[in-house]
N, C-alpha and C positions, 0 to 999 in steps of 0.2 A: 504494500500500500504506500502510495506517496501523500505525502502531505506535507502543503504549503502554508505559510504563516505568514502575513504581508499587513501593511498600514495602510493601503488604499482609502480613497475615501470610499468609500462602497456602502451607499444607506437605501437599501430596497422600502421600497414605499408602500408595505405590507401594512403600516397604518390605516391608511386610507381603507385601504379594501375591507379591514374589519366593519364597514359602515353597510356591507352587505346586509349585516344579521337585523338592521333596522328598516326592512324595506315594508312597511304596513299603511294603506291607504287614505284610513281614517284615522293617521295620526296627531291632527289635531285634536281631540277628542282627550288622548292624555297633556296636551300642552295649555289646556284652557284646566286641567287639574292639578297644575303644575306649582300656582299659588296658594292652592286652598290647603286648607289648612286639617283637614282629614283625609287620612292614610287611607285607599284603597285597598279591602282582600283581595288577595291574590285568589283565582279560578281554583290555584291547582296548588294547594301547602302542602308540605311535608309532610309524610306521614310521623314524622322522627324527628327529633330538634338533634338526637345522636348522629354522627359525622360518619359513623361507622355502620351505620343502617341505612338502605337506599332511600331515596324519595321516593313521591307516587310519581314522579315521571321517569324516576328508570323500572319502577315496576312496569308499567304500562307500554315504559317503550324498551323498554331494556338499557344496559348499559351504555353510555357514551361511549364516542368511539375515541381509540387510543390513542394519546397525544404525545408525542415526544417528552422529554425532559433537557431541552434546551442546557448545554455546560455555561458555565458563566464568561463573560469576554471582557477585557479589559480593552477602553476606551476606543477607540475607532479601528481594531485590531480585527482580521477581516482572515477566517483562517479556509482553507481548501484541503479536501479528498479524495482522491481517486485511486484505482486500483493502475491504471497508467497515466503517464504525463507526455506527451509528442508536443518537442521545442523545434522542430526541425523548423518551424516556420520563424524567423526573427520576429515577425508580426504579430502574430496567431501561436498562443497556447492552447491546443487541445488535450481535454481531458475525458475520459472514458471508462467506463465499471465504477459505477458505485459512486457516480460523484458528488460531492458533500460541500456545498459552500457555506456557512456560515457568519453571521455578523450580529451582533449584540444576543438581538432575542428575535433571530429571523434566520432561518435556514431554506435552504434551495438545498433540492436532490434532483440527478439527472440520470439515464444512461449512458450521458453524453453532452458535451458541454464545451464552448467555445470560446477565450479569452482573447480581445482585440486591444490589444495593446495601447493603439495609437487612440482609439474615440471613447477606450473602457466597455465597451462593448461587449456583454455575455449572448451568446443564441446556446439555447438549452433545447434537449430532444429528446424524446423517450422516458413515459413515465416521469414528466414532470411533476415533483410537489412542491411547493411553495407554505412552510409553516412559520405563524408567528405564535403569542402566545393567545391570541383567538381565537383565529383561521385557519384553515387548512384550503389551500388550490389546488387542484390538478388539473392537469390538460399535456397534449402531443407533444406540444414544445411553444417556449416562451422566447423572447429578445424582452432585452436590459439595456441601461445603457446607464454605466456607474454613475456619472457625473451628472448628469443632466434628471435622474430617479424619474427615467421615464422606460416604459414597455409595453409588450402584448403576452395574453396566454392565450392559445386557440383551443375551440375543442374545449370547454375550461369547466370546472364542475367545484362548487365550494361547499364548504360545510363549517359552521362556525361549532364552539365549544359546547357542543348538550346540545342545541337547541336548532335551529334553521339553517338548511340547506338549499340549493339550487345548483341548476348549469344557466352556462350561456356558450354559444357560438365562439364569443372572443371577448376577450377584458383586456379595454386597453388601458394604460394609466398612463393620462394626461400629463399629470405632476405631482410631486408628492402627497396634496392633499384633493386631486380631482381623476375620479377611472368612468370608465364606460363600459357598458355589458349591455352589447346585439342578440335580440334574442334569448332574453335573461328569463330564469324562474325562480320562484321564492315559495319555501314551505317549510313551514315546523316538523313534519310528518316522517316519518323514518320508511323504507323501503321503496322499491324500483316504481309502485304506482299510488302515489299520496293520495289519502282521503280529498285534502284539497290543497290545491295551489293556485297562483298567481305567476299569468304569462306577458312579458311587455317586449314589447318589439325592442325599444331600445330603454336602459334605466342610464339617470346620469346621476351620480354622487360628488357631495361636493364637502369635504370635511372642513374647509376652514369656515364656508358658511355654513354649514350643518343643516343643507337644506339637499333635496333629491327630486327630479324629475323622472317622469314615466311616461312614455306615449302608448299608445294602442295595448293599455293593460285589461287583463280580463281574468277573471275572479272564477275559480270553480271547485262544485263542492262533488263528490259523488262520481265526477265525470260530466255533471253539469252547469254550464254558464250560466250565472246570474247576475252577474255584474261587471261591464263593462266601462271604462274612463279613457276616454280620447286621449286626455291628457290629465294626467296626476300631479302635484305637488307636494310633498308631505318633506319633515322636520326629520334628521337622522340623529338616534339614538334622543338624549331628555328634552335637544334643543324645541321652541316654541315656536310655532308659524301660525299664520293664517289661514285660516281656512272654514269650510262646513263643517257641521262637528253633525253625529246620527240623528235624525229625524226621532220623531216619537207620533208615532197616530194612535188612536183611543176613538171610544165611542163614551159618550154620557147621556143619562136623561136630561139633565140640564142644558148643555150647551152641544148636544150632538156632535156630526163626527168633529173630531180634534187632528189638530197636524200641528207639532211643532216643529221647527227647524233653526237650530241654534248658528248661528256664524261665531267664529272665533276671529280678532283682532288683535295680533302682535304689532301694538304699536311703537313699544321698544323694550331694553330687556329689564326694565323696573316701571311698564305702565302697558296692561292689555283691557280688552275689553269683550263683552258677548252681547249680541244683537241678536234677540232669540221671537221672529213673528209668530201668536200664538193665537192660529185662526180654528173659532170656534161657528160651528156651523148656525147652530140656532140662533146664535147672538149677531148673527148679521153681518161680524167685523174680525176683526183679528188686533190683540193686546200686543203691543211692540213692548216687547223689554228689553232693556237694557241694564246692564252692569261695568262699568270702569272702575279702575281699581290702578294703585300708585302705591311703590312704594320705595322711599327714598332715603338716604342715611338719616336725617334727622325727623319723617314724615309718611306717617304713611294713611291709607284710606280705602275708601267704597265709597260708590255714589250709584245708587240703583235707579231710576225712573219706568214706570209703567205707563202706559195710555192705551186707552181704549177708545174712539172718535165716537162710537155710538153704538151701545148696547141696546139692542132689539127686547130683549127680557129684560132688563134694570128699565128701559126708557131714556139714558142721559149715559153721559162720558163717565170715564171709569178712568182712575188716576192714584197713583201713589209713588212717594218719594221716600228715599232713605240714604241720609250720610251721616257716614259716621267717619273722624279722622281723627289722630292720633300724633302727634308732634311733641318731638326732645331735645333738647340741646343742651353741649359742654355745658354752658353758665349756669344747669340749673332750670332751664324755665322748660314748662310744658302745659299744652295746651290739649283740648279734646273737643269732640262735638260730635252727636247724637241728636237726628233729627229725623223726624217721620210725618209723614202725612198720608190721609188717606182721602180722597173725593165724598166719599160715603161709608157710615157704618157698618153697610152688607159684604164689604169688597172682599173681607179675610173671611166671611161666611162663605160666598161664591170662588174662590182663588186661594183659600189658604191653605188645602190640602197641596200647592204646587206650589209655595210661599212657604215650605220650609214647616210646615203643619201647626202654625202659631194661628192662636185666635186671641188677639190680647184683650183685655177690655180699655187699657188706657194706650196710649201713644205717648214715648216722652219726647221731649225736644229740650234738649241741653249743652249750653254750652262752657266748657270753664278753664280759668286758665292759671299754672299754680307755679312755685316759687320753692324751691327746697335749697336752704341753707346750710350748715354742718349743723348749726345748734337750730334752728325752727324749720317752717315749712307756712307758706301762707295762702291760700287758694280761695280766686275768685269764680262764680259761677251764676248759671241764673237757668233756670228751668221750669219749665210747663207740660202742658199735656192737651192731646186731643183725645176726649173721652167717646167711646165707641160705645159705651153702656153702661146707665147709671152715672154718677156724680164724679167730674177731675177732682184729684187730691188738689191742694191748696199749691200753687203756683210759687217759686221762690225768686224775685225779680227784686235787686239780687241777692245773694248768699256771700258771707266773704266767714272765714273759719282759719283762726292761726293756728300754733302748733309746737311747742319748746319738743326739743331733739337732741338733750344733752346727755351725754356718758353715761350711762348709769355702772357703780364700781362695788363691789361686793363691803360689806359694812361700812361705809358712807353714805352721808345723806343724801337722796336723789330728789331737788324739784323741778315739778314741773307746771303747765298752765296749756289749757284749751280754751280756748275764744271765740265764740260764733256771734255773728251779728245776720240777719236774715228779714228781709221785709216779704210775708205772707197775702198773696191777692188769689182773691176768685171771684168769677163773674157771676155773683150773684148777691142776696142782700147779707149773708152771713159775718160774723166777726173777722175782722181781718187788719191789719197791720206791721210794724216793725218787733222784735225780739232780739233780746242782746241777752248771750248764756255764759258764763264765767265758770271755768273750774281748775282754779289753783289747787296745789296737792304737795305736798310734800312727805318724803318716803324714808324708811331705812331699811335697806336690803341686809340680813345677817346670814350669813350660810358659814359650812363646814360640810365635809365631803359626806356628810352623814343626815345633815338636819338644815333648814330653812327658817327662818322666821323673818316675815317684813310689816314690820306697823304701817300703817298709812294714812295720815289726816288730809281729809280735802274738802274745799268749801265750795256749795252747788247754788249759785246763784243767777236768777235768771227778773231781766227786766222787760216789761212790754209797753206801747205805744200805740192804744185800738184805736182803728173808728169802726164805723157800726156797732155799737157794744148793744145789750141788751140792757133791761133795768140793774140787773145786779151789778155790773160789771162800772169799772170808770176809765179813762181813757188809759191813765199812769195806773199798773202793776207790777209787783213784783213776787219775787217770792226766794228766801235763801236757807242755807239750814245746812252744819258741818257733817262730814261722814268721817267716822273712822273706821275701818277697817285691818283686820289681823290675818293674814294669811299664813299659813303654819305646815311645815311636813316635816318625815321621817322618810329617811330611806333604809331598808332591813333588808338583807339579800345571802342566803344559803345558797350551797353547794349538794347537789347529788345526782343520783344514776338512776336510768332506768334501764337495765339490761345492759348491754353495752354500751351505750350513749349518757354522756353528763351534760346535765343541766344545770344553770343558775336560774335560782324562784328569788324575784324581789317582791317585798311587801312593801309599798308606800302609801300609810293613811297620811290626810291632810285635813286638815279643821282651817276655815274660814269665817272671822265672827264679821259679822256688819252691824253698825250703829247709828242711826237718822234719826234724832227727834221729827215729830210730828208738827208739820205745817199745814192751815188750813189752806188748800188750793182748789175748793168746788168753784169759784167766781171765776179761775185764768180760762182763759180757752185754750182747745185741743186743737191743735194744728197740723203736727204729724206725729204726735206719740203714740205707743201703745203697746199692750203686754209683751212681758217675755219670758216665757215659760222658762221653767227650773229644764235646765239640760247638762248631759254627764260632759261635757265639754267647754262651759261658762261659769267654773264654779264662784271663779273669784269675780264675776259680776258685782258691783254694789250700788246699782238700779235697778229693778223688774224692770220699769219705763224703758221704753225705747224715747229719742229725740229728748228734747229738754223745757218739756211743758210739766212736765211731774216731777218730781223727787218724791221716793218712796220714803216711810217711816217706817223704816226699818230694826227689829230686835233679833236678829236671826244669829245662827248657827250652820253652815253646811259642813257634812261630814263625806269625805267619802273615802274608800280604799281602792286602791288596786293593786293587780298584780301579775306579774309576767315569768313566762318560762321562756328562757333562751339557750339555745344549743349549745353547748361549748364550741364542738368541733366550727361550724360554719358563722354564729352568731347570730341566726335566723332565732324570731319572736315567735314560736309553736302557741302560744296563748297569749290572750290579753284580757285580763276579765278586772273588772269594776263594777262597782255600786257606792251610791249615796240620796242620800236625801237633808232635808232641809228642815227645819227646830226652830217655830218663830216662840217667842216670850213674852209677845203681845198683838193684839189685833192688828190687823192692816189698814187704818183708817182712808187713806189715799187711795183715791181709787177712779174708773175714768168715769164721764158723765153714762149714768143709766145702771152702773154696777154697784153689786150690795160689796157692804163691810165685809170684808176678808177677816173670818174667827178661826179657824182649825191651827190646830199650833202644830201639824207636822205636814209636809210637803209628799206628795206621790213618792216613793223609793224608783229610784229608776236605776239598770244595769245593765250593762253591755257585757258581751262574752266574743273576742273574733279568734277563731284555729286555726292555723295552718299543718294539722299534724301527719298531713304526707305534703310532696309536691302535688300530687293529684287533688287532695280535698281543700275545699275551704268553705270555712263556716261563719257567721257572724250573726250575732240577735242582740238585741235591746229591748226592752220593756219598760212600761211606767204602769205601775201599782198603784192605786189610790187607799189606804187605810182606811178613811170614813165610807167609802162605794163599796169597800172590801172586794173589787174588781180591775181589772185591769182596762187602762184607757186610752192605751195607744202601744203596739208593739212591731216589729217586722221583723222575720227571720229568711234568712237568705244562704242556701247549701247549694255548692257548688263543686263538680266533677270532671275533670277532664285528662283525657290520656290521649295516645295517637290515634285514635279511632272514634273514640265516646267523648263526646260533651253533653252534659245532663247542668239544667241552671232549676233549682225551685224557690220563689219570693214569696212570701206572704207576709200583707199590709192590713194592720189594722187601726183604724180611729173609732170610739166611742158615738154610735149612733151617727157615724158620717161618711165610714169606706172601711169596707174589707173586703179584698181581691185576693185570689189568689192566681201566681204567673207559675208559667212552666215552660222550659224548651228541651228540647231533643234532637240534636248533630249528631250522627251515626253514620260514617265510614262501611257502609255492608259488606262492601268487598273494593279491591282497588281500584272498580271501578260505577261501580251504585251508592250512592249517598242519599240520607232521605232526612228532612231538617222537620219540626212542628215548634209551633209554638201556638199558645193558649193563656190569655187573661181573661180570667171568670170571675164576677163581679157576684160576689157572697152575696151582698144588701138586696139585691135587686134579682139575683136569679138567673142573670143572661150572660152572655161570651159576649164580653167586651172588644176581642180582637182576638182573633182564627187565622195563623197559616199554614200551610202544610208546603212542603216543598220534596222534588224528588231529581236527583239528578246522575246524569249518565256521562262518564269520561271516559275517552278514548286517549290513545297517545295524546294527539293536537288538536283534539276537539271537543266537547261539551255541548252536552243538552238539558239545559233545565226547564222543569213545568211547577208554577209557583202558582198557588190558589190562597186569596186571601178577602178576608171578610171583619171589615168596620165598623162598628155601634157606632152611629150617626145621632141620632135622636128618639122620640117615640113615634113620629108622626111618619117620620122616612130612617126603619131601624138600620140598616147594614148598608153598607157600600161593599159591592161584591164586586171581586177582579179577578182576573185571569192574566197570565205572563207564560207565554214560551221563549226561551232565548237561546240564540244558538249561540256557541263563541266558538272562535277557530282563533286557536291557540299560538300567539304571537302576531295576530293578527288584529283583531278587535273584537267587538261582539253585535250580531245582529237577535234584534230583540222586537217581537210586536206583544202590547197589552191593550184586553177588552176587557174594560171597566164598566157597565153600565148603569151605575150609578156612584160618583164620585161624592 
């Protein structure tokens, strides 16, 4: 064997061609996905997160085919193989048997191979391959040409790493980042006659724009044509283009047949958009949406607008707006805005199931702009609402709210102060005016690696400025009153085993005392306060009240413990279990307009329990116990199982005279290639299936069939929304999908 070792510049333009494996129609469809902000399942997951167990696509398709192991090469070092070397030519090195070129992480094999000294020149023959670490080529024989990373393979057949393959006639490469392929085919599909491929007279690739043409392409599944494109354009590999993105047609009782068809806008690489006509038959017309979207180092946003010119069923135009943006900057300052509008309060009745499935009852519209310091933080804003049903909360025009942000240092005193100023308007006759809320505080943090203790005095002082008051009320109120509060814990934590595995169990109880004399506040008015149930996660609260129109009078006590098992070996929390409740020592006089005196001196016990004691299980429950109901008032338990095959999820929600559901799902793996999905919300209260679906699907190496049947509790007058879905997908391609819905 001879073998050469040379510095040539020799850089085979085997990059490029890797841009083969992204040759898919409707690839704008993933580049208008490409900002949002939710991850896509993949069709086709692993059956095994293990490295050492195959996927479902090598079951299905079997093993990938064997790819070299490239030796490592130092810098532009350019080594050769051959079983002969013939120099007789000064010109011309020919090499023959077994010839081996290699360069970085690019190898050339020939049975024969031609070096042209004077232009760098290779012509290769016989069982060409061409490998990088993506690709593989073969074809009769290729020309090179070192210097210039231009060439041909005729005859030429690829195959990228696992996944898509094709031939063409000839691939020529323009230059290192642009090739062509006459007579090109494209398919995920393993053996001599693919379920389905993709044939174009000619494909052009272009890697440094990362965009790809296709003339005379034509789509086939089965052996049959169904879709044919003159001319194509699509984005290689994640890049983002313009273009149609798949249609959607539907049928409804409401607005009969549907067609939507979305355009995608790469207007640049931090600002696109989607232009989506969504013409409804009965309704006469068709809803233009739109969505723009921007996002920039210091700024970023969405601005949706919908129109409708004239609804046949509503009678009048149909119309809604939403932006929302987002801005930061070095110095400190940042800015937000949140704004909504609808034409009419039916629009998310009629449109919300395809709006993202929100039915709000208010609209906000806000906007504010804030200031953060090392030691404060000061933020302006001003906010309202379009109310869609029933009464807007009270308007804030404007809000301004300071903010101390100093060190806090383990046994040193910590103070600090919150500051809100807020003028309260709503268009109507009710109480309404300015409020100024003050809460200085000062703290002393004490801890050791064992125990905690932080006193805390803080004075809750809030002034108002009505008009419209009623008879009791006068224009100047106020209302103040100190808090002290003690927040207290132990940390206790043993060592031991459970068979072969050690565990550390810590115990940490904590005692929270709060203390608020009593203020008479039935004359201030309520603006935006209001309760805040005892929860196993707010223990050191020391307001029920939400916002700063009450200050509770407070005599309390909260207790609670918990406690955690942790692994030794990995560190992972196998348990987490808690409970406490709440010990008042005197009545709750404060209370909102319409509510009785609060008497019971101890609080619902509420508890949490969450396991993880496999990888496969997990569990989590909470409850709240009432003593005096000697019932329970609100609980949800939530078990959860999954392995490589089985997913099993079961929820159950309870509230006291106001919801109990119980949900269930079922992912089931049947075989490598049947899969059947259910899920079920059954509404206890009421007796009916809240939402039904069942799902059934079929994979092939590069294809998939699913059939998705699902049914929606709507109301009592029009119960379910029933739909149907079949969807094909062809596996590295896109997916074709039709749904009949008739009743949305």
């Amino acid at each position: 064997m001879i073998k050469i070792t040379s510095y040539h510049h020799i850089t085979l333009p085997i990059i490029a061609l890797s841009c083969v494996a992204f040759i898919y129609p409707f690839a704008p469809l993933s580049a208008a996905e490409d900002m949002a902000s939710e991850p896509i399942e993949t069709a086709t997951p692993s059956l095994s997160d293990d490295p050492a167990l195959p996927s479902l696509r090598e079951i299905l398709c079997g093993p990938a085919p064997a790819w070299p192991e490239l030796k490592p090469m130092e810098g532009d070092q350019t080594e050769l193989q051959s079983d002969q070397a013939d120099m007789s030519d000064k010109n011309i090195t020919t090499f023959t048997g077994k010839v081996v070129i290699q360069k970085t992480d690019t190898q050339l094999e020939a049975d024969k191979a031609r070096y042209f000294h004077g232009t760098d020149d290779i012509e290769a023959e016989g069982n060409v391959r061409l490998y990088t670490q993506d690709v593989l080529l073969k074809g009769t024989e290729a020309t090179f040409n070192m210097n210039k990373e231009v060439g041909k393979i005729s005859n030429a057949t690829y195959q990228t790493k696992g996944d898509s393959s094709g031939t063409a006639d000839s691939i020529n490469i323009i230059d290192p980042s642009r090739i062509e392929l006459e007579n090109a085919s494209y398919t995920t599909c393993v053996g001599e006659d693919p379920d389905w491929i993709m044939r174009a007279s000619t494909l052009r690739l272009n890697n440094e724009t990362r965009q790809g043409h296709a003339t005379h392409s034509v789509l086939r599944f089965m052996g049959v044509p169904f879709f044919y494109f003159p001319y194509l354009r699509f984005p290689i590999g994640d890049a983002r283009l313009s273009g149609f993105l798949f249609p959607n047609i539907g049928n409804s009782d409401k607005s009969g047949v549907e067609v939507i068809l979305p355009y995608y806008w790469n207007i640049a690489p931090n600002r696109d958009a989607t232009i989506t006509p969504w013409y409804m038959d009965k309704r006469g017309s068709a809803m233009i949406m739109t969505e723009f979207r921007y996002l920039n180092p210091e700024n970023s946003g969405q601005l949706e607008f919908d129109y409708m010119d004239k609804d046949d069923v509503y009678g009048d135009n149909r119309e809604r707006i939403h932006w929302k943006h987002q801005s930061t900057t070095t110095e400190g300052w940042a800015s937000s805005v949140n704004y909504n509008r609808v034409h009419d309060n039916d629009h998310y009745v009629d449109f919300g199931r395809q709006l993202n499935n929100k039915r709000p009852t208010n609209l906000e519209r806000r906007g504010s702009l804030s200031y953060n310091a090392t030691n404060w933080s000061v933020q302006g804003q001003v906010q309202s609402y379009q109310a869609l049903s029933g009464s807007a909360p009270y308007e804030r025009l404007p809000q301004f709210t300071f903010t101390s942000q100093l060190p806090q240092h383990d046994n040193e005193l910590y103070p600090g102060i919150k500051a809100e100023t807020v003028h309260f308007y709503r268009n109507d006759s009710s109480v309404q005016g300015d409020r100024l809320h003050l809460l200085p505080y000062l703290s002393l943090p004490l801890s050791n690696e064992a125990m905690y203790l932080t006193p805390k005095l803080s004075w809750f002082y809030t002034q108002y400025k009505l008009t419209n008051t009623s008879s009791s009320q006068s224009e100047y109120m106020s209302v103040d009153a100190p808090i002290f509060s003690l927040d207290s814990g132990i940390f206790l934590e043993r060592n031991f085993n459970i068979g072969d595995s050690a565990y550390l169990q810590t115990l940490e109880p904590q005692l929270v005392y709060v203390h608020t004399p009593y203020r008479d506040q039935n004359r201030l008015p309520v603006f935006d306060s209001g309760i805040s149930s005892f929860g196993i996660n707010d223990t050191t609260r020391e307001n029920r009240f939400s916002g700063a129109d009450r200050i509770e009078d407070a005599d309390r006590l909260t207790a609670l413990i918990t406690t955690r098992f942790i692994n030794d070996e990995d560190g992972s929390e196998k348990l987490l279990a808690r409970i406490g409740q709440q010990f008042y020592f005197d009545d709750r006089d404060v209370v909102l307009p319409g509510a009785s005196i609060e008497t019971q001196h101890q609080s619902a016990i509420i508890a949490e329990v969450i396991s993880r004691p496999t990888a496969n299980w997990y569990v989590a429950s909470d409850g709240r116990w009432d003593p005096e109901l000697k019932d329970y008032t609100d609980g949800n338990l939530r078990i959860e199982y999954a392995d490589t095959k089985l997913e099993i999820k079961m929820n159950y929600r309870y509230q006291k005279d106001t919801l109990e559901t119980n949900e269930g799902l079922l992912s089931w793996q049947l075989t490598p290639r049947w899969k059947i999905k259910t899920r079920k919300l059954y509404d206890i209260r009421y007796h009916r299936d809240q939402e039904t679906e069942y799902s059934l699907r079929y994979d092939s190496c590069c294809w998939g069939l699913s059939l998705t049947t699902k049914d929606t509790f709507i109301n009592t007058s029009e119960p379910y929304d029933k739909s149907i879905y079949l969807e094909l997908e062809l596996k590295g391609l896109s997916s074709i999908g039709a749904g009949i819905s008739p009743s949305r």
